[in-house]
C-alpha positions in Angstrom: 0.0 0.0 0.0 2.9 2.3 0.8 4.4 1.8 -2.7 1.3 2.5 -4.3 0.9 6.0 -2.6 4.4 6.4 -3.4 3.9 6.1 -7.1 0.6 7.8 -7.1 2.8 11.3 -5.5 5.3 10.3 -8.0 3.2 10.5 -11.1 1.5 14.1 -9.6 4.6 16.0 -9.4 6.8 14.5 -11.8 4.2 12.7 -14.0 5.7 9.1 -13.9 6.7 6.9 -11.3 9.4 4.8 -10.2 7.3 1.9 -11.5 6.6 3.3 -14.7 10.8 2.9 -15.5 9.9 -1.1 -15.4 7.9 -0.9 -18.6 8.4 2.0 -20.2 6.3 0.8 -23.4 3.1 0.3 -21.2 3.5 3.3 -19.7 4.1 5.7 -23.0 1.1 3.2 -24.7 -0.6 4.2 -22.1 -0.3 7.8 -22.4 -0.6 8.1 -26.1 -3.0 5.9 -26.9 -6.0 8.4 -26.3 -4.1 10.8 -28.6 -3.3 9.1 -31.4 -6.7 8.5 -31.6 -8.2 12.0 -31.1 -5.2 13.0 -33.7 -6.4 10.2 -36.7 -9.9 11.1 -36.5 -8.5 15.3 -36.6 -6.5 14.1 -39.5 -9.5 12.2 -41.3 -12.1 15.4 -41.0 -9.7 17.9 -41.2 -6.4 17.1 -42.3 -3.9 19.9 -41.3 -0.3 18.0 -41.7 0.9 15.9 -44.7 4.7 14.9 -45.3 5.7 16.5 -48.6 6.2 12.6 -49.9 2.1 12.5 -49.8 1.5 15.3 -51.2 0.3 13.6 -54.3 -1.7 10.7 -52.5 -2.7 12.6 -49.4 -5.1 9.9 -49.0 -1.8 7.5 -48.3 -1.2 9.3 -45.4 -4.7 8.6 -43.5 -3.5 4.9 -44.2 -0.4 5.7 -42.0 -2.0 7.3 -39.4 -4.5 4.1 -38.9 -1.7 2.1 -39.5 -0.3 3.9 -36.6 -3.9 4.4 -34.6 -4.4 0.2 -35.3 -1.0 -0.7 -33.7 -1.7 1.7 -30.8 -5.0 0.5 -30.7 -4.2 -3.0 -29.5 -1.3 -2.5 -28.1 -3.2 -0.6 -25.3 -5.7 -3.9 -25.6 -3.1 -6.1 -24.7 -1.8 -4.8 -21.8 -4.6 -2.9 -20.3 -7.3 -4.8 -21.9 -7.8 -7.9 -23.8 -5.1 -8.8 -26.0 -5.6 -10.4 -29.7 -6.4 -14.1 -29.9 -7.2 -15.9 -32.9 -7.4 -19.9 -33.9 -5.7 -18.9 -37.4 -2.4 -18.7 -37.8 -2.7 -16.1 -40.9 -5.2 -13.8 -39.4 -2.3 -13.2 -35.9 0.4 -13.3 -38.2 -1.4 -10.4 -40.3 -2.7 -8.8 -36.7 1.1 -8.7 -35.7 2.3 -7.3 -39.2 0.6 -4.7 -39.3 0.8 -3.7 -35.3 4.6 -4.1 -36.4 4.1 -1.7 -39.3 2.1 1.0 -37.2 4.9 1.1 -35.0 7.5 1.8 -37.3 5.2 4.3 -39.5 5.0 6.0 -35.8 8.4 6.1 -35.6 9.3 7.2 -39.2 6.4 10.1 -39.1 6.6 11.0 -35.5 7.6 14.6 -36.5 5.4 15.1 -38.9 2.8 14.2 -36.8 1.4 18.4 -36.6 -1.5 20.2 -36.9 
């Protein structure tokens, strides 16, 4: 119980906790999940930012920012929530691929991520 109030003051004044350094993915999933997905559906009615590469396609970039939404998406699900489970081996390996590509779009556009 101690610890708990501990990390509780912890996140109030310094807005993360000593426990929040174990897993730093859950915590930052955790913390951006709710905006990514406030910013997709910003991008899809209004659509302020777009890397000069889409500036032909602009409709290519929504498909990132799903991408991106998607892979946040779940993995919120699976550690907050309930995680992906499927009997077919095709339909996970597809889930993961794409979970894995959201990521990396997040990573690759993370500064062009503006409005």
């Amino acid at each position: 119980m101690f610890r708990s109030l501990k990390w509780k003051l912890q996140r109030l004044f310094r807005g993360y906790s000593e426990a929040d350094t174990w897993q730093p993915c859950s915590f930052t999933v955790e913390k951006l999940q709710p905006v990514i997905k406030a910013y997709a559906t910003y991008e899809a009615e209004k659509g302020h930012s777009l890397p000069n590469e889409f500036a032909q396609d602009p409709s290519s970039w929504l498909v990132i920012i799903k991408d991106i939404e998607y892979a946040f998406d779940w993995l919120y699900a699976d550690e907050f929530g309930e995680p992906f489970h499927s009997d077919n081996t095709d339909a996970i390996k597809a889930h993961y691929d794409r979970v894995d590509r959201g990521c990396e779009n997040f990573g690759k556009y993370f500064r062009h991520m503006w409005n």
